[in-house]
N, C-alpha and C positions, 0 to 999 in steps of 0.2 A: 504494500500500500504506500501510495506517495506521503510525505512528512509531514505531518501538522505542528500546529502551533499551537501555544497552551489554553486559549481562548474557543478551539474546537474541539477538546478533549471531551466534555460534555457531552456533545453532540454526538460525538462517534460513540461511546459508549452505550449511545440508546438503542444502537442497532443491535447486529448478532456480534454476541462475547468472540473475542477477537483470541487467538493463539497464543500470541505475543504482545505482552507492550513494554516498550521502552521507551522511559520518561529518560533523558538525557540532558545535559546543560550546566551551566556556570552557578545555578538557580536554587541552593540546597535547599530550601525556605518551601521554594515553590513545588519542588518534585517531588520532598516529605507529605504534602499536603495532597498533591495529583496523585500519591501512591494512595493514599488512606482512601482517595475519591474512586480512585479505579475496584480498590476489593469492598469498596461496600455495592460497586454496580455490580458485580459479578454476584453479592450476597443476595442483592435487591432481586436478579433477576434469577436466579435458584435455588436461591433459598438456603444457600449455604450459610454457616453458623460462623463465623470469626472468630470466635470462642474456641469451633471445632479443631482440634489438633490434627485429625485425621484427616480434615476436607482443609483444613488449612498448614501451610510448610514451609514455614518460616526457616531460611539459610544463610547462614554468615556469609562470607565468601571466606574468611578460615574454613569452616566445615568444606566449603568446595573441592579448597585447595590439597586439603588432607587426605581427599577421598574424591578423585579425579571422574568417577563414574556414578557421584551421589545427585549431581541435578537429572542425567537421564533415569536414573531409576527414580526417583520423587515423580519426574514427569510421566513413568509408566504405571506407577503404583495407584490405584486406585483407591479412592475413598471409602471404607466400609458405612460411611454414615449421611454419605452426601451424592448426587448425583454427577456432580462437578469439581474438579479438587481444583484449588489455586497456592500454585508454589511461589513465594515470596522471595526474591533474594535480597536482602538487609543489608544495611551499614556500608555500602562503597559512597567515601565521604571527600573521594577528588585525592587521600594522601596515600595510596595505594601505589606500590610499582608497579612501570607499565608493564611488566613480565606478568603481574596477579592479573593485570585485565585479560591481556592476551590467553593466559588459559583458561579464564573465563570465558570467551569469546569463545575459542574450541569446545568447552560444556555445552553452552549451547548451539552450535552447528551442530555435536554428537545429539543430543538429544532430540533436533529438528533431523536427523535422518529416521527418524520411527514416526509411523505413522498413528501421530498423537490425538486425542479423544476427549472431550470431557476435561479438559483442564485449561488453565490459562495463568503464565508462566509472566511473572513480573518483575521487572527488573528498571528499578529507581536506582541510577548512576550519576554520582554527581563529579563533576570534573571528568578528565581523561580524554573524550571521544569529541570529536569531530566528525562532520559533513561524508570525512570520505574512509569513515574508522569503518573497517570489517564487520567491526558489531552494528551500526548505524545501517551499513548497507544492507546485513541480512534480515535486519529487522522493516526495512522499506519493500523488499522485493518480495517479502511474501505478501500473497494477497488478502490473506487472515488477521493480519499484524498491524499493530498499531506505535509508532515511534514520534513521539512528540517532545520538543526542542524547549529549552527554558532558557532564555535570554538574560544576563546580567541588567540590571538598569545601567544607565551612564549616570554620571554622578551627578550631571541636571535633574535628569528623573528622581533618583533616590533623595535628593533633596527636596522634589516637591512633596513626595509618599511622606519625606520626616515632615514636615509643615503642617503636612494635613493632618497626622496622627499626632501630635504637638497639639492641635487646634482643639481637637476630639476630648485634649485632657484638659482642655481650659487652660492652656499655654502657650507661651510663646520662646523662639527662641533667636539670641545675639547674631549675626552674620558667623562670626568666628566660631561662635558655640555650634552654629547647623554644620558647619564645615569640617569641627573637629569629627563630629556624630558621626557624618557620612563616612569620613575617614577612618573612624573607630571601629564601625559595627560593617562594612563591605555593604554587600550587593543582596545578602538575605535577610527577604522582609519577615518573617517569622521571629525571627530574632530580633531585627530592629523592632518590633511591635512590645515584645516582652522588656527589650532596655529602655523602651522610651517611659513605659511604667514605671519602671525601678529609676529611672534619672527625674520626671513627676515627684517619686517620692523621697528622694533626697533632696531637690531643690525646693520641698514643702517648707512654708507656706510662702515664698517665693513663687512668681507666678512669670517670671523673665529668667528662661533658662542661660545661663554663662560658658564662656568655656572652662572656668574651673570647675564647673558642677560635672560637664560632660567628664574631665579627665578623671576627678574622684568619684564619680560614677562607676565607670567603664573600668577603671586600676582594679575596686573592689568586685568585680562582677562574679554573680554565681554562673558556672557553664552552664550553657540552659538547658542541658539532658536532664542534669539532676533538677533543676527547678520544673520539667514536665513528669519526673519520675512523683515527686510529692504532690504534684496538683493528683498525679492518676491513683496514687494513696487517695488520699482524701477523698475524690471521685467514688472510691472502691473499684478500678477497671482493673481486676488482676491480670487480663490479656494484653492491656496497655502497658503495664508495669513492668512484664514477663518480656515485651519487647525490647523496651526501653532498655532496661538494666542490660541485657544483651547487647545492645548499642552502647551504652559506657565503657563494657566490660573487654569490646573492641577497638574502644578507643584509649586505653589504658585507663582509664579511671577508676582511683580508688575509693568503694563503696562507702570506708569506714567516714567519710564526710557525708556521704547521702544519708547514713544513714543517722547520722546527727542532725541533720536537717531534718530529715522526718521527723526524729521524736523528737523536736522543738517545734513542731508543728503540731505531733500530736497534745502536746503538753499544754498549746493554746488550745486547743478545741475542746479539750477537758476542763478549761479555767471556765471556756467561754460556756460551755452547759453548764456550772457549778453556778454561773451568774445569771444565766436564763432561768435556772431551778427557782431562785432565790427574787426571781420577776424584777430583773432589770433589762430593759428595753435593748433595741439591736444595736441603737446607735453608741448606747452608752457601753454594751459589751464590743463593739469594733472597735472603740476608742481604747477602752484599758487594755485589750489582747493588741495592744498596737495596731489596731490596721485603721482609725479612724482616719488619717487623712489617706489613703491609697484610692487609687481609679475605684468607680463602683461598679465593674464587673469584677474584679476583683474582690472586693467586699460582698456582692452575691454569691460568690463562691463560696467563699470564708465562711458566712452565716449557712448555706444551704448542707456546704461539711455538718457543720454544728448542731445543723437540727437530723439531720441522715444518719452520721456516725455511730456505729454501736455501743452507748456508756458504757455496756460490763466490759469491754473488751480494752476500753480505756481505763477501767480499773486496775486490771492484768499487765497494764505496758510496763510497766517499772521492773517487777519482778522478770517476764518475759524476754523482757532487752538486757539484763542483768547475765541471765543464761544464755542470749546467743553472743554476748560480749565475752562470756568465761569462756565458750566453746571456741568461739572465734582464735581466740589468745592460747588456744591450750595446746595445738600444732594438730590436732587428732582428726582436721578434715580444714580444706583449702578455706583460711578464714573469707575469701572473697563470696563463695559458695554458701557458707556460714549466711553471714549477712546481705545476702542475695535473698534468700529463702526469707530470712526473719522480715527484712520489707517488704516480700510476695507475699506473706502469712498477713499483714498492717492491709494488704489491701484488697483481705475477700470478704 
């Protein structure tokens, strides 16, 4: 199929589920989000489960690599629970050598010589590929396949995108200050949407962003894997969770911070029902748990945790997080694994 753009992705998905799709481009922001958009069409239109391990196969491209003949067997293997399976391949984040793409590229040629069925093979790749990459072309020339391109903004664009999302939080920001931003945070708007928050609430209650807001801002930044791993705690999405920490866990990051973070989250959510229990209002419980001045989809979040989350299970966190921090430290299993599992456990 000839190449689209990210703006026809939509459109093409309405028709018949496609073999292949490769989201490709400079655009990590934007391909993370086209991927999530592509396997819920494939859910919407069969019914397959997201949740399902069996109808869904989620793949590193370590795992690829280790086992040279694991994307064609995933793509032969059929679903015992779905009528459709959708194999996922994760985490190619542009820092990858070109040698890991290239035999990636070969998994998939070997598995596109079998005459495939009932599945639809996904592949979000950020960086690497160009117009006349091997992978790009095989992915055009079949008639099934879907490959669509994510364009960096130029940094005219990505400073109008900070303007307008600036405007959205009731701000404004210094010539120097939008210039360091754009300079700071690159070409992915995903990210730049999550720091424009977090720079909001450090120049509170200043309402004229600076460039020293931007650079203590951005110095002090949490990577936003882990700040999407605690939103999907709280959420309760343990398939989101289950992803994510796989995506840290390839990009070397170490949990024993996530998971600090979480249970300084949990720890608010507990204050914040101890104060709701006790009939104090939302406004006055987002202020004391700190989140009073933050964006207010933020603070809907925050309260919608608060009222969702399971009290007895926030009873249990202390003693809980006590034992996988002893097991963790004790050498008697890979403490990464340890506390992988203890934040998969926080968000079912």
């Amino acid at each position: 199929m000839v190449a689209l753009y990210a703006d026809r992705l939509a459109g093409a998905l309405k028709g018949p589920l496609p073999l292949v799709v490769l989201l490709w481009g400079d655009e990590a922001g934007a391909i993370r989000q086209a991927a999530q958009q592509v396997a819920e069409a494939v859910a919407a239109q069969t019914g397959l489960d997201l949740a399902d391990p069996f109808g869904v196969e989620r793949l590193g491209l370590s795992d690829l690599l280790a086992e040279p003949s694991r994307l064609t067997d995933a793509c032969l293997t059929l679903s015992f629970t779905s009528p459709h399976k959708l194999v996922w391949v994760r985490g190619v984040s542009g820092t990858e050598r070109a040698d890991d793409i290239t035999q990636l590229t070969e998994q998939v040629k070997a598995a596109l010589q079998h005459p495939l069925q009932g599945v639809t093979l996904l592949l979000p790749l950020c960086g690497h590929l160009d117009k006349k990459h091997p992978l790009v072309k095989l992915a055009e020339e079949g008639a099934s396949n879907l490959a669509v391109r994510f364009f960096t903004d130029t940094g005219r664009n990505l400073e109008g995108f900070l303007k307008a999302e600036l405007a959205k939080q009731g701000v404004q920001a210094e010539p120097a200050a939008l210039s360091a931003l754009a300079a700071g945070l690159g070409a992915d708007r995903e990210v730049a949407r999550r720091e424009i928050e977090k720079l909001v609430c450090y120049a509170y209650p200043e309402t004229t962003i600076r460039a020293a807001h931007v650079t203590a801002s951005l110095c002090g930044a949490t990577p936003y894997g882990v700040m999407l791993v605690a939103e999907a705690v709280l959420a309760q999405n343990p398939v989101k969770v289950d992803m994510l920490l796989g995506q840290l866990l390839e990009q070397g990051e170490d949990l024993n911070g996530v998971f600090s973070m979480i249970l300084n989250d949990l720890n608010k959510i507990k204050q914040a029902q101890a104060m709701r229990a006790a009939g104090a209002d939302d406004d006055t419980i987002a202020r004391q748990c700190g989140k009073g001045h933050l964006p207010m989809a933020v603070k809907h979040a925050f309260m919608a945790a608060v009222q969702r989350y399971p009290a007895n299970r926030l009873n249990q966190m202390t003693e809980r997080s006590l034992e996988a921090l002893t097991l963790a430290r004790s050498g008697l299993l890979p403490s990464q694994t340890v506390l992988g599992r203890a934040i998969l456990g926080w968000s079912l």
